[in-house]
Backbone as CSV, one residue per row, in Angstrom:
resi,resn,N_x,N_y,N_z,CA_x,CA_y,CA_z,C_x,C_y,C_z
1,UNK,0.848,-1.183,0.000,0.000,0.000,0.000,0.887,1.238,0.000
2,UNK,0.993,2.458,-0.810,1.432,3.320,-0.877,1.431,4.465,0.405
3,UNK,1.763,5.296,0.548,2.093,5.694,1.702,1.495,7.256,1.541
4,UNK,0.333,7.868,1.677,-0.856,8.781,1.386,0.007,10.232,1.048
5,UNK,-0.051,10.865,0.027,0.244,11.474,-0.646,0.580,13.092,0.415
6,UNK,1.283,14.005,0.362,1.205,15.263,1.252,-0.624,15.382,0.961
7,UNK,-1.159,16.127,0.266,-2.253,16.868,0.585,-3.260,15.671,0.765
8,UNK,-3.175,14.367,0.670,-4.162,13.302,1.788,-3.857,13.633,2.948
9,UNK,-2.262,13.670,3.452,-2.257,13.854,5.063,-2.609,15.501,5.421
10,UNK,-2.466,16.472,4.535,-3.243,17.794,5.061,-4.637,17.488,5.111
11,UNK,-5.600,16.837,4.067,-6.998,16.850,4.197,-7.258,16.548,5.378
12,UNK,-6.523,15.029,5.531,-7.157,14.444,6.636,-6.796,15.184,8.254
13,UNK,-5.592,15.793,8.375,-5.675,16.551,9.543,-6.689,17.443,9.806
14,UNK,-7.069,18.689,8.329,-7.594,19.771,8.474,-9.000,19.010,8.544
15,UNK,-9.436,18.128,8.373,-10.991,17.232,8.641,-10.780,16.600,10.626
16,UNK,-9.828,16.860,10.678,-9.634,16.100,12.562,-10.166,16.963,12.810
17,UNK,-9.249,18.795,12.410,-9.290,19.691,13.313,-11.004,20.025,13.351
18,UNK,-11.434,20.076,11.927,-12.776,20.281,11.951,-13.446,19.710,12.483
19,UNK,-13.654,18.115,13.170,-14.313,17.004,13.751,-14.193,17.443,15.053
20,UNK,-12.600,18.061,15.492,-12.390,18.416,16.678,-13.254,19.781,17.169
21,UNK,-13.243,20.490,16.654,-13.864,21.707,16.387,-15.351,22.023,16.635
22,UNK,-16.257,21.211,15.732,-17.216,20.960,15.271,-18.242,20.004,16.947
23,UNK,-17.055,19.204,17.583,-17.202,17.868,18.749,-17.483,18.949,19.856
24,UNK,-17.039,20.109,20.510,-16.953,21.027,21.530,-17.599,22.589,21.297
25,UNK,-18.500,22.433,19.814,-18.825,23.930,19.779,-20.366,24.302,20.739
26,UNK,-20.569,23.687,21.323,-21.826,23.697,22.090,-21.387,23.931,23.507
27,UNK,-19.881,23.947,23.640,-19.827,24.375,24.940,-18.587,25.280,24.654
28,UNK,-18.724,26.069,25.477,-17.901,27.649,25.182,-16.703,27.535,25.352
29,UNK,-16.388,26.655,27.006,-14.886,26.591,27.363,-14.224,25.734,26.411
30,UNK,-14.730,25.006,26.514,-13.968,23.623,25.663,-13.863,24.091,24.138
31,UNK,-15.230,25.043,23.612,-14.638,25.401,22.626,-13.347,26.423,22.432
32,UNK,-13.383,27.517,23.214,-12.299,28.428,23.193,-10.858,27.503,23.167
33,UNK,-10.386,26.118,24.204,-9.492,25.198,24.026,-9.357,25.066,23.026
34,UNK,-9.940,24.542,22.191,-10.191,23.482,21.093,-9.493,24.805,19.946
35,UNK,-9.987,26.198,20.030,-9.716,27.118,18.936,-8.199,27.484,19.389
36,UNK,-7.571,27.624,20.908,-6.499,28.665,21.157,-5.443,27.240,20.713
37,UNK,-5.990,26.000,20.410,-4.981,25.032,20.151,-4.510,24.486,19.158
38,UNK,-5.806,24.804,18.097,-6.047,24.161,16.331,-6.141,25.448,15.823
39,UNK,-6.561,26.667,16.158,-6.959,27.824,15.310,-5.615,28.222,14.501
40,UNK,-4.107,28.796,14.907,-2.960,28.485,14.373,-2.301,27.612,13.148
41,UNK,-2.159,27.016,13.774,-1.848,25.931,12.570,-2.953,25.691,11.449
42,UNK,-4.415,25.674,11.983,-5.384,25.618,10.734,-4.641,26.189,9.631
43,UNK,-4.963,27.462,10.272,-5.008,28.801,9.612,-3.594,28.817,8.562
44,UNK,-2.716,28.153,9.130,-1.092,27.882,8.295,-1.639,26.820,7.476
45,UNK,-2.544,25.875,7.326,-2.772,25.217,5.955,-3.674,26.305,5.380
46,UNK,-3.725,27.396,5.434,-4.652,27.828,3.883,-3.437,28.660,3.256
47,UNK,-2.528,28.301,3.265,-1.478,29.030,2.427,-0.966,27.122,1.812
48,UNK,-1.321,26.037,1.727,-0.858,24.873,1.588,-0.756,25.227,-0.272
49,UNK,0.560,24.853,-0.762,0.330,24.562,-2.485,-0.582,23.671,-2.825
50,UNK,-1.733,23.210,-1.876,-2.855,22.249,-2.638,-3.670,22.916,-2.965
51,UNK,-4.536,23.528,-3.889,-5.875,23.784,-3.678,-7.210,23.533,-3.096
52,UNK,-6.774,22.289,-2.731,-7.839,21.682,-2.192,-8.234,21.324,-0.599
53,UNK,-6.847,21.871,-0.275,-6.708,22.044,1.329,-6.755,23.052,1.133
54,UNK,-6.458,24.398,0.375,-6.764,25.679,0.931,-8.411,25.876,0.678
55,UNK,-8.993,25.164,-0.207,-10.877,24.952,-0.207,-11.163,24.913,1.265
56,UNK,-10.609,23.469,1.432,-11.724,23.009,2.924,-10.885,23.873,3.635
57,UNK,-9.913,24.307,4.164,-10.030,25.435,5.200,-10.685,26.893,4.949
58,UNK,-10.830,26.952,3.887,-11.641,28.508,3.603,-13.422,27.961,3.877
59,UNK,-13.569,26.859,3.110,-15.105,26.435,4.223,-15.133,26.410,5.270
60,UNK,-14.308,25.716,5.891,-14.446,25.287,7.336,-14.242,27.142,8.165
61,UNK,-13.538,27.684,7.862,-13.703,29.115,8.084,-14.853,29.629,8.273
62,UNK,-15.565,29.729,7.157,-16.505,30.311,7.042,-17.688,29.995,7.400
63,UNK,-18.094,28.682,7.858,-19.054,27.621,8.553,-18.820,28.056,9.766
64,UNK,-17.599,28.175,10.698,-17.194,27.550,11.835,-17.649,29.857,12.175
65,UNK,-17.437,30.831,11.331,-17.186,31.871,11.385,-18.822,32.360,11.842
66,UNK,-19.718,32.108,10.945,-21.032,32.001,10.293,-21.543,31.441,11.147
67,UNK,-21.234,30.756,11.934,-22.121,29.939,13.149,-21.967,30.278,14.360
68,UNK,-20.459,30.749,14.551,-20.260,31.960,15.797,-21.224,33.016,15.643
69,UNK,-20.913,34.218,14.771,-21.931,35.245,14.659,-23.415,34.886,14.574
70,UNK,-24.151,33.946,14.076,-25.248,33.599,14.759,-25.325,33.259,16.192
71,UNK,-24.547,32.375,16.575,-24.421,31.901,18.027,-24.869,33.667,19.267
72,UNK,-23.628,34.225,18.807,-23.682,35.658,19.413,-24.712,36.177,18.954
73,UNK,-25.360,36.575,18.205,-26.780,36.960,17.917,-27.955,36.758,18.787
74,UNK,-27.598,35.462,18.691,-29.300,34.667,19.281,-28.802,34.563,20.909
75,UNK,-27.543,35.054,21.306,-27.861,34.861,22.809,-27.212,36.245,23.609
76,UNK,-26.929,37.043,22.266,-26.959,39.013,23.195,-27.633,39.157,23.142
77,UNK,-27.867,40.328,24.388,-29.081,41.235,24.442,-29.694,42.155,23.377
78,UNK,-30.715,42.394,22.897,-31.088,42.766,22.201,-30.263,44.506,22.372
79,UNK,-29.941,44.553,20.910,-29.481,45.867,20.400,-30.307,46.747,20.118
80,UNK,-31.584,47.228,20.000,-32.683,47.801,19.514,-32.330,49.102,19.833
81,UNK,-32.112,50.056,19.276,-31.772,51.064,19.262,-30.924,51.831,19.350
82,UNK,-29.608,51.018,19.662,-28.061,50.756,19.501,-27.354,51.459,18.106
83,UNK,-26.486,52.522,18.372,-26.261,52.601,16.854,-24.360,51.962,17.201
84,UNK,-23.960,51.947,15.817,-22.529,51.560,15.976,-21.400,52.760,15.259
């Protein structure tokens, strides 16, 4: 059996970190862990010469980004009349 190519072993990490990620986002502490420990290095595979690892980390970005700012939405206090 051949021995998995560089950007198999980036996919498959940047899919842990996401599993990892994805496993603790329902709880705050464990998520903040989970980000001050994988968020780094993620972030150093979207410069990877694969294209296809810099894909799934620009999704996983933007999922993981997109679901925070809802998260914070639906559980601040209402802004109603708040300007910025």
């Amino acid at each position: 059996m051949a021995a998995p190519s560089t950007e198999e072993r980036e996919l498959d990490l940047v899919e842990k970190v996401d599993f990892r990620i994805l496993n603790v986002a329902n709880n705050e502490k464990k998520f903040q862990e989970v980000l001050g420990r994988y968020l780094a290095p993620l972030l150093l595979k979207a410069s990877s010469p694969h294209a296809s690892v810099r894909h799934k980390v620009g999704l996983m970005a933007a999922s993981n980004v997109s679901q925070a700012v809802a998260d914070e939405e639906r559980y601040s206090p209402s802004r109603k009349g708040s300007r910025l």
